[in-house]
C-alpha positions in Angstrom: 20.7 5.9 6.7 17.4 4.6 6.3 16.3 0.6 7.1 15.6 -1.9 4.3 11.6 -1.2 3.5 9.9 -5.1 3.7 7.2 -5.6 0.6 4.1 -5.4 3.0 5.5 -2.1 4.4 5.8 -0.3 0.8 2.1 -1.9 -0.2 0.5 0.3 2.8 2.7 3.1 1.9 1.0 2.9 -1.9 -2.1 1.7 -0.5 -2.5 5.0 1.4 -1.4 7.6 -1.5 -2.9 5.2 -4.5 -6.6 6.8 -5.1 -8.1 4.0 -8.0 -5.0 2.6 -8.9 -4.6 -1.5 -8.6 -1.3 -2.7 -8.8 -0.2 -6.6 -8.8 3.3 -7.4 -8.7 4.3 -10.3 -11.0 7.6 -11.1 -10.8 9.9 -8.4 -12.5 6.6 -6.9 -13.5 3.9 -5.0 -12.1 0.0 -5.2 -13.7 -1.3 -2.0 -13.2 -5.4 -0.6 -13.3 -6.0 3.1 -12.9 -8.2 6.3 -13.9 -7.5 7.8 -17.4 -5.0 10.7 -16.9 -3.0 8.9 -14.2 0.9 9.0 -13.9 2.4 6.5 -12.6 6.2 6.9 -11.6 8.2 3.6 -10.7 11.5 2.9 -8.9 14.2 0.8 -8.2 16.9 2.8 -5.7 18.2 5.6 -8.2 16.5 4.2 -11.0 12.9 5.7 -11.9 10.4 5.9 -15.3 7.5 7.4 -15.7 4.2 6.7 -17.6 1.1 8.6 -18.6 -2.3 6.0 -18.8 -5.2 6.5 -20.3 -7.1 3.9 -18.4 -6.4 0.4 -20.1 -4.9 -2.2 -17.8 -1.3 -3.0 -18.7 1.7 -4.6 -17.2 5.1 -2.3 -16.3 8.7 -4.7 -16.4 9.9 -2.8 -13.2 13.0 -1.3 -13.6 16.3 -2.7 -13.2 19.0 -2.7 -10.3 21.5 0.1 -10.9 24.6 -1.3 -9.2 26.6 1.5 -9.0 23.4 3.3 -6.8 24.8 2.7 -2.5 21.4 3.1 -1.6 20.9 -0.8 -2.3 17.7 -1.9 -0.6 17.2 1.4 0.8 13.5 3.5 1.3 12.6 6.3 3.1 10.2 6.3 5.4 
């Protein structure tokens, strides 16, 4: 079982494998900046999306808390 993953943790963990991407958390959103041709794949536990950008800025709703998913407030790492 892994430990709960604190916010400045995961911001290293994307800062590190993020080339040209900004990201801004805003409440249950996220603004996010990067190179045309980027994917950019969010998650919440069990829950994921994914989303093709062709460079304009835009702000992601994150996704929502699957219940049913045990791995509540769970990363790996």
């Amino acid at each position: 079982m892994t430990a709960p993953c604190p916010p400045d943790r995961y911001r290293v963990l994307l800062a590190e494998r993020a080339t040209g991407v900004r990201l801004a958390l805003q409440g249950g959103a996220v603004r996010v900046t990067v190179p045309p041709g980027s994917m950019i794949r969010r998650w919440n536990r069990a829950t994921t999306t994914l989303h093709a950008f062709d460079g304009t800025e835009t702000t992601l709703l994150l996704p929502p808390d699957d219940p049913s998913d045990p791995s509540a407030a769970e990363c790996a790492g």
